[in-house]
N, C-alpha and C positions, 0 to 999 in steps of 0.2 A: 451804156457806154462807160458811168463809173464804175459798175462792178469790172469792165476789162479793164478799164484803168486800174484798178485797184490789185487785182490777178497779176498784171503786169510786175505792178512794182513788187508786190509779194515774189513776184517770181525771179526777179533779179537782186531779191534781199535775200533766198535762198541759195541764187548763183554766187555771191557776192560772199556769202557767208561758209559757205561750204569752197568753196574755191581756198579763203582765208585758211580753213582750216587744212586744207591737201596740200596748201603751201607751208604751214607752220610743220607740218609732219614727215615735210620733205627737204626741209632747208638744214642748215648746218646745226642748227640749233637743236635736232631731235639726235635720238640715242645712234652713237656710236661707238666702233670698237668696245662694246660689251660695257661701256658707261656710263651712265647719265648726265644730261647737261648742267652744270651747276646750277644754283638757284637765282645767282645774280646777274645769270645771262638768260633765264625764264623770260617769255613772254606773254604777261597777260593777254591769254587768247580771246576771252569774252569785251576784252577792251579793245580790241582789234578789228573784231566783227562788228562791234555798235558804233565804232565809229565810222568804217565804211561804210555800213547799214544803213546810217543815219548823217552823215554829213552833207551839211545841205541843205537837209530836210526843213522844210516851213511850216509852221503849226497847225496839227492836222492829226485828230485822231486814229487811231489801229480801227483798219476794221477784222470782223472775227477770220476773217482769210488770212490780216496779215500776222494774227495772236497764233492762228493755229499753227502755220508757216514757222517762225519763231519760236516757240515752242518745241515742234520735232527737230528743227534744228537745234539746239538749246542740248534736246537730248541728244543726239547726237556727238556733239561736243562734249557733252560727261561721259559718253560712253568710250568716246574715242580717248577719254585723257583716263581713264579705271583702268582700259586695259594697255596705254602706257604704261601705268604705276605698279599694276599687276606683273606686266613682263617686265621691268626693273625690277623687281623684287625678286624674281623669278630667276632674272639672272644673279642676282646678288646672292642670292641665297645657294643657288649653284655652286658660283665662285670661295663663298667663304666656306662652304661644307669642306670641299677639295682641297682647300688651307688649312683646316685643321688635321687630315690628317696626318700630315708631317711635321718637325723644326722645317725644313729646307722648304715646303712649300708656304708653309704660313711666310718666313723671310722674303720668299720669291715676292707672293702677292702684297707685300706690307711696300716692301723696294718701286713696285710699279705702282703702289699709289701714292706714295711720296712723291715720283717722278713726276705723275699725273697732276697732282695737286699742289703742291710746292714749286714746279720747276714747271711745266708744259702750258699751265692754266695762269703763267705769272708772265709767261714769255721769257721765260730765263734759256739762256743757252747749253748745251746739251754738257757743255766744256762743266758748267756752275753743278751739276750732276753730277758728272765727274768727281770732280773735287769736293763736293760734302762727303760721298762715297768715300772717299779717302781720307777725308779727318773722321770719319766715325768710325771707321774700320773695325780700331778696338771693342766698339761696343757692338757694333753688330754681329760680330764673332759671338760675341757672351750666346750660351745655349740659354742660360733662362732670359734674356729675353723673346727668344722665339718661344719657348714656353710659355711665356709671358702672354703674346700674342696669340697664341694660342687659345687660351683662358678669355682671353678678351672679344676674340670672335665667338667664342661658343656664347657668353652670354649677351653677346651682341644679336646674335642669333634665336634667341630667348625673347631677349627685347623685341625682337620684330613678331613674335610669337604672340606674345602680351599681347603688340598694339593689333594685332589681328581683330576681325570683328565681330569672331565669334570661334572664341580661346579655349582648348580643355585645359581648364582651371586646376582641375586633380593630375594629370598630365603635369601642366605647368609647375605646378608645385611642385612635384618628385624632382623635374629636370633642373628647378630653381636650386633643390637641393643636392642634389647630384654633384651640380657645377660648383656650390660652392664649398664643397666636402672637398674635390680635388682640389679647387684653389690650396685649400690649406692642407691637404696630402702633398705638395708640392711646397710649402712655406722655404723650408730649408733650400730648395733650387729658385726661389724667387725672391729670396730677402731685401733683391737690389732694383726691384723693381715695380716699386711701391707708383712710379709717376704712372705707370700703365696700367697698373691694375684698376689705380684711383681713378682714371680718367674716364669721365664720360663715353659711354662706349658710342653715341649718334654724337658726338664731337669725335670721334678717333676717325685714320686718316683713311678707314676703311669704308666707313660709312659717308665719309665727304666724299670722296674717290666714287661712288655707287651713287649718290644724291638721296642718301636717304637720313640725312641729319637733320629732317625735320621732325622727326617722331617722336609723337606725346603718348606717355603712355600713363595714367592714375594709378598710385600704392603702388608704386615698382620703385625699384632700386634701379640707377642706371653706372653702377660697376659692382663686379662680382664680391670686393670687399667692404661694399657697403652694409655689413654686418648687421649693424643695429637696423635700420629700415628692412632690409632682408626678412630678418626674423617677423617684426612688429608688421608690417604690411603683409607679405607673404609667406610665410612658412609658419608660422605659430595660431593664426587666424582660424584655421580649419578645426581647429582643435580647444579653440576655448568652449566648451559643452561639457557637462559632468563624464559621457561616455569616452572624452580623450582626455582626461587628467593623464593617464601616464606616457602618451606619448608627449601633450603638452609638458608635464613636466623633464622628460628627456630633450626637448627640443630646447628649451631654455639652458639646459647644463653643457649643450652642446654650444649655445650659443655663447656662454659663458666662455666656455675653452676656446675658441675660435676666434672670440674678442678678446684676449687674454696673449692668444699668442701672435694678432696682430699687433697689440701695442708695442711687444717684443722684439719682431722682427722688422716692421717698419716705422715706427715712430723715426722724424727724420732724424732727430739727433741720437740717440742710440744707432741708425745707422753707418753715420758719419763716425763715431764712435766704433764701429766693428770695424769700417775700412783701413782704420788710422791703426786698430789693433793688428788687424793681418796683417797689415805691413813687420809689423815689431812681433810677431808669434812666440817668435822663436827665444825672444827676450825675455818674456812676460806671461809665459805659459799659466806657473801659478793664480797671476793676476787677474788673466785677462776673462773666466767666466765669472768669477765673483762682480764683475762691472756690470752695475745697470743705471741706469739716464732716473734723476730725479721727476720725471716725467714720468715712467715707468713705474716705480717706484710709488707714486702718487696713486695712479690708478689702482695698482694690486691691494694698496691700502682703504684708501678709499671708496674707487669704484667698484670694483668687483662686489663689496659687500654690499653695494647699494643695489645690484644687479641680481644677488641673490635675495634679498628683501621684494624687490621689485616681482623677482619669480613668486616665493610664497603670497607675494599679495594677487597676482595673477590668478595661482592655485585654489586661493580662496575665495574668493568675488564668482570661481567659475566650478564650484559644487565642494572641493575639498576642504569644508572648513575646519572638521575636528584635527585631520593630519595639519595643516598648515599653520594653525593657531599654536599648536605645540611648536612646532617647528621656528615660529616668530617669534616664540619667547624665549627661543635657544638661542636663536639669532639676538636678541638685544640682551644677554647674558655673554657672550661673548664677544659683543663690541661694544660697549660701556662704554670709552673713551670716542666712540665713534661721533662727526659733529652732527650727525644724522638722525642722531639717537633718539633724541627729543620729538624729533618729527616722528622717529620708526611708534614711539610707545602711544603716541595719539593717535597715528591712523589705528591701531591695533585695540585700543579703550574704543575707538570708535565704533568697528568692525563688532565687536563683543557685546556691546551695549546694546540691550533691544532697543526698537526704536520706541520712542515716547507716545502709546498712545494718547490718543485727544477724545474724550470721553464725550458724545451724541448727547447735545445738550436739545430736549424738546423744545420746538421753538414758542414762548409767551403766548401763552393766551389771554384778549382782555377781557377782563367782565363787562358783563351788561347789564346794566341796573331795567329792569323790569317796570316802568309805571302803576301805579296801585288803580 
């Protein structure tokens, strides 16, 4: 009689628990019109099921019917939430493919998730829509910010790549490069759009729009100008081995130009700085390319040299020592005034100096005095 009793309850913790879930995957709460449910209106479903399961209940151990029971349901439930996440993905990745191939379509799908996510998920009225539409007007017209957008799905689209769970890493790498070769093939059309680029791409309003702004992803950059991480995580990695000295060392001077013409074009105050000049062009023509932001200014003097030190010390830790050791002493020959300097000539005595052997001392032997 206690094993039906026990069959019984098993079998109405399975009814109970699977019902649970036919109802979580059928209520308002699961994917529609091609979206996903935000994450603040998620409901912990395994909390759901163990409380039904289990309310009530009086102290009373499982037996192995109701482990086994629980269990397949259990899997169940992972299975059924994988291939939600799957087909979310699925769709999202659909949708931002189709956005990038235009300005007009990236604008489209950027507008309907502003709507979705600023105005529909806020309860705002359709009228409050309306009217942001119409104070932005001017900016949403700009071609480079749909460019902009643009940029910003494809490495959004990367991103979701990365956090895949099992990534072609040599793939990834070209398409990491790829993306951010255009970024800066476009600099001059995107000068003004430095808040998008910068912006976390699983925070932009694409990936909240789609629910996929949870995604962690280890050594990634999560915007296309994040340069310095860029290279240092992914794109230089592959190549520190004696057999990639030269494209390691191309990959660095690219990096250099790349972080050189960003400080250029978007540092915010030289930007503000170019706005204030196009207004006055026509006044200040001689003037206005000789201007750079002491910010800018700074860096060219400073950083970049420290950037090419940082290169040859790269080059040499990773097989090139006879080229790069010449090369570092050209380098503190020609920035002598550098505050760097000091620091640059001791890693380089360091690097140069064998290291100190410590001579295999026999360990003591005692004597033994022999009795006569």
């Amino acid at each position: 009689m206690r094993g039906d009793s026990q069959k019984s309850k098993s079998g109405k913790v399975a009814h109970k628990v699977g019902s649970t879930v036919k109802y979580f995957y059928s209520s308002v709460l699961a994917l529609r019109g091609g979206f996903a449910m935000k994450s603040i209106m998620r409901v912990p479903i395994l909390l759901i099921c163990s409380t039904l399961a289990f309310s009530g209940a009086n102290a009373e151990t499982l037996s192995d019917a109701d482990r086994e029971t629980l269990l397949e349901n259990l899997e169940k439930i992972r299975d059924a939430s994988d291939s939600k996440m799957d087909a979310r993905f699925r769709i999202a990745l659909t949708a931002f493919r189709s956005a990038m191939s235009s300005d007009d379509a990236a604008i489209d799908l950027y507008m309907n998730c502003m709507e979705k996510v600023n105005f529909e998920e806020l309860r705002k009225k359709a009228a409050d829509f309306r009217e942001w539409k119409t104070k932005e007007r001017e900016k949403l017209g700009e071609p480079g910010l749909r460019l902009a957008l643009r940029h910003q799905l494809r490495w959004l689209m990367l991103t979701l790549e990365a956090a895949s769970e099992k990534p072609d890493l040599v793939k990834l790498t070209k398409d990491a490069q790829d993306a951010v070769d255009a970024v800066f093939r476009d600099a001059d059309k995107l000068k003004y759009q430095q808040e998008i680029l910068s912006q976390d791409v699983t925070s932009s309003v694409f990936a909240r729009a789609y629910d996929i702004n949870n995604v962690e992803v280890e050594n990634w950059a999560m915007s296309p100008i994040q340069v310095d991480m860029i290279y240092d995580k992914i794109l230089l990695p592959p190549y520190r081995k004696p057999s990639g000295l030269a494209t390691l060392r191309a990959g660095w001077l690219k990096r250099i130009q790349q972080q050189t013409l960003q400080k250029e074009l978007w540092d915010e105050r030289r930007r503000q700085r170019r706005e204030d000049r196009d207004e006055r062009e026509d006044k200040r023509i001689g003037m206005a390319d000789a201007m750079q932001s002491p910010e800018y200014q700074k860096f060219v003097e400073e950083d970049v040299p420290k950037l090419y030190w940082e290169m040859e010390l790269d080059l040499f830790k990773n097989g090139d020592e006879a080229g790069a050791s010449v090369r570092m002493l050209a380098h503190l020959n020609k920035y002598v005034s550098h505050p760097s300097l000091r620091e640059w000539s001791d890693e380089l005595q360091a690097l140069l100096k064998p290291a100190a052997v410590v001579p295999l001392v026999p360990p003591a032997t005692e004597e033994v005095e022999i009795a006569p």
